[in-house]
N, C-alpha and C positions, 0 to 999 in steps of 0.2 A: 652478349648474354640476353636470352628472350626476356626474361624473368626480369634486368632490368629495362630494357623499354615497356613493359608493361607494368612499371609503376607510375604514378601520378608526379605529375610536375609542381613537385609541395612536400613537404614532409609528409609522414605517415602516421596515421592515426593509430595509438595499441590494438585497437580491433581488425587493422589492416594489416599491423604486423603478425597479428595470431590467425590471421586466416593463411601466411604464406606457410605454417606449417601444416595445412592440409594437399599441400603441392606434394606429389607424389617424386618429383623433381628434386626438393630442397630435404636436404639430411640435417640441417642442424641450419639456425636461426638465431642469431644474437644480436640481440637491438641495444643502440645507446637511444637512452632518453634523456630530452632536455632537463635539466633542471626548474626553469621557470617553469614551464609547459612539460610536468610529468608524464604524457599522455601524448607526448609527439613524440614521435621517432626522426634524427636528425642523421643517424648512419648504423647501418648494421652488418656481420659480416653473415654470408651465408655459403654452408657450404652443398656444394652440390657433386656429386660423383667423388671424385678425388681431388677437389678442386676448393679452396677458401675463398671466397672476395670479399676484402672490405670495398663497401659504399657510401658514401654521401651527398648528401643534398646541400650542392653550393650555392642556391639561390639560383641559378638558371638550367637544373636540374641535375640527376643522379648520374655520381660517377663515380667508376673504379676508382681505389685509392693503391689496392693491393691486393696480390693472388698469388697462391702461394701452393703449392702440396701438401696432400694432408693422407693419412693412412685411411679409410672407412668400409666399412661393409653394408653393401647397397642394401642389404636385404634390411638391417638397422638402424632404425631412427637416428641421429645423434653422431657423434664422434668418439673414438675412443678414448679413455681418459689420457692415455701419454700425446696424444693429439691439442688437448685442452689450451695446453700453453702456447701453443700455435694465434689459435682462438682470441683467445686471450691479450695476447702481445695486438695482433689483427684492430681488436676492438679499442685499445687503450692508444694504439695511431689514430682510429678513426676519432675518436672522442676529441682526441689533440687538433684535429684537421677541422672541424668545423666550433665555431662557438653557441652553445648550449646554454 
């Protein structure tokens, strides 16, 4: 995935993560943020084409957790809502996979 080697070997900053919805690439974007550290991103999943992946940052850097099929329409920001739970389910693994 380009989009992950071209993140920073480190957590991600909320500014880093709201700049990856300017990627004309990435259709939906959903960050876990730590607790301690509101403002740090420790895994998100993102979807791209017709494609989910969850990611996280294990301490010696980002990696797929999960990828999954997903329904979307390129032309459309986002995910469709019967899609969500997909999403969803994605993000509550990744949360579980790293400690936050």
């Amino acid at each position: 995935m380009g989009i992950l080697n071209s993140l920073p070997p480190r957590p991600l900053r909320r500014s880093e993560v709201d700049s990856l919805d300017s990627s004309d690439a990435i259709l939906g974007n959903f960050p876990v943020y730590g607790e301690v550290k509101p403002d740090t991103c420790y895994a998100l999943v993102l979807v791209t084409g017709s494609t989910a992946k969850s990611i996280a940052y294990t301490g010696d850097g980002w990696e797929v957790l999960d990828e999954r099929e997903v329904s979307t329409n390129p032309e459309v920001k986002g995910i469709p809502f019967d899609q969500q739970q997909i999403v969803s389910e994605m993000q509550e693994e990744a949360a579980e996979h790293v400690s936050v």
